[in-house]
C-alpha positions, -999 to +999 in steps of 0.1 A: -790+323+069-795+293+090-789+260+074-823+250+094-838+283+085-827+280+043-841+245+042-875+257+058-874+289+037-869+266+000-891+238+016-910+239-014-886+247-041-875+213-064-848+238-081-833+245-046-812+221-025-800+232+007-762+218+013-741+224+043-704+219+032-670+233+029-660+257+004-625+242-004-642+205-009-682+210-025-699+178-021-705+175-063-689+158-094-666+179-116-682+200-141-719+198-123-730+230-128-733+254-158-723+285-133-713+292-102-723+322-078-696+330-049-707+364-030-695+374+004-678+346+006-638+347-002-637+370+025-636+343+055-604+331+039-570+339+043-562+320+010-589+321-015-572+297-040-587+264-028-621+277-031-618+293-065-599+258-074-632+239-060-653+265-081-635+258-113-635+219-104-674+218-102-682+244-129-686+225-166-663+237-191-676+265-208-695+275-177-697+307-159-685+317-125-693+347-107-669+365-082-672+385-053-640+396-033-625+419-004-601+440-025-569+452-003-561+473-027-589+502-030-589+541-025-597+546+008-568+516+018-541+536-001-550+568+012-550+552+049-515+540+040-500+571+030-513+592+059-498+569+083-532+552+097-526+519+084-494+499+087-503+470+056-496+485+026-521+476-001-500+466-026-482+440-012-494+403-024-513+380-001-549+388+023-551+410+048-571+395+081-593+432+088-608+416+116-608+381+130-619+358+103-624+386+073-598+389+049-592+410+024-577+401-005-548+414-035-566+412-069-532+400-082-536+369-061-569+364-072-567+370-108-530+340-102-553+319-083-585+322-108-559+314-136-546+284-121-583+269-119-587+276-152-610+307-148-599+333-172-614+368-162-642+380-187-655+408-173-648+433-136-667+457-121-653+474-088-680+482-061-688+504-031-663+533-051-687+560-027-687+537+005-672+568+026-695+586+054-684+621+047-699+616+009-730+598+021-739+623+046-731+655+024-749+638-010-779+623-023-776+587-023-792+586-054-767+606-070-737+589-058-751+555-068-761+570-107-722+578-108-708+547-094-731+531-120-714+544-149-676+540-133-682+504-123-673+487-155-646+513-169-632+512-134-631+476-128-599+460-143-576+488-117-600+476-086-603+511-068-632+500-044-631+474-015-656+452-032-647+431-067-673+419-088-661+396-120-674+373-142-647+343-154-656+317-178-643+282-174-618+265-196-625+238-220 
C-alpha cells in the first residue's frame, strides 16, 4: 500500500501512525514497542540481519516479535535441486536472490541472526507446505488447507515450506 494511500486509509485511527522509513534504521527509541510484526518483508533483502537487529533494538525486553521469511530450504527447492532444475542448492548458508530484489533466505542464518539481536525462537510454523499446482488442481482446497493446518506447528522447527512463520521473544 501507498504511503499516501495508508495515511488516507488510517486517517481516522489515533492507534495508527503511518511512517515511511527504512527497515535496517526504524525511526523509534529502543525498546518502544511491546511487539513487533514483520511479514513479507525480509524477502527484499539479501541480508536480513540488520532488520532483525533493528527489530530486536525497538522491541522492549520481554516483548514479542513476529517473523515472516522466504525459506531456501523447503520441499519443492530440494526436489528442484536434485532433479537438476535448479543450480543453488538449498542447503548452503546465505539468501538466494529468486528474482531481482526477492530473496530467499537459509533458516540457519535467520535463527544466527535472530540470536545475535537477542531474539530467541519460541515458537515456528512452516507455511504454503501444499503451494504446488498439480495438488491444487487435483484437490479440494479445503482439504489441503485442514492438513496443512495440523502439520504447520509439528512441521515448523525442519522448515519444509517456502514460507516461515515464528514467534521470538526478546531478551531481558
Amino acid at each position: 500500500m501507498h504511503v499516501a494511500a495508508a495515511r488516507e486509509a488510517f486517517a481516522g485511527d489515533k492507534r495508527i501512525e503511518v511512517v515511511l522509513g527504512d527497515a535496517r534504521a526504524l525511526p523509534y527509541p529502543d525498546g518502544f514497542f511491546d511487539a513487533t510484526v514483520c511479514v513479507r518483508v525480509l524477502h527484499h533483502f539479501a541480508d536480513p540481519g540488520p532488520v532483525l537487529a533493528e527489530l530486536g533494538r525497538v522491541t522492549r525486553p520481554g516483548g514479542v516479535v513476529v517473523l515472516e521469511y522466504a525459506n531456501k530450504r523447503n520441499l519443492k527447492s530440494i526436489a528442484r535441486r536434485v532433479l537438476g532444475r535448479q543450480r543453488w542448492s538449498p542447503f548452503e548458508l546465505g539468501s538466494v536472490e529468486y528474482k531481482p530484489f526477492h530473496f530467499d533466505h537459509a533458516p540457519v542464518g535467520i535463527r544466527r541472526a535472530l540470536r545475535r539481536a537477542g531474539l530467541p525462537i519460541e515458537s515456528m510454523r512452516t507455511a504454503s507446505l501444499f503451494r504446488l499446482p498439480p495438488l491444487t488442481r487435483r484437490l479440494p482446497v479445503a482439504l489441503l488447507v485442514a492438513v496443512e493446518a495440523r502439520l504447520q506447528a509439528p512441521l515448523g522447527p525442519i522448515t519444509p515450506g517456502p514460507s516461515v512463520f515464528l514467534r521470538a521473544r526478546r531478551s531481558k
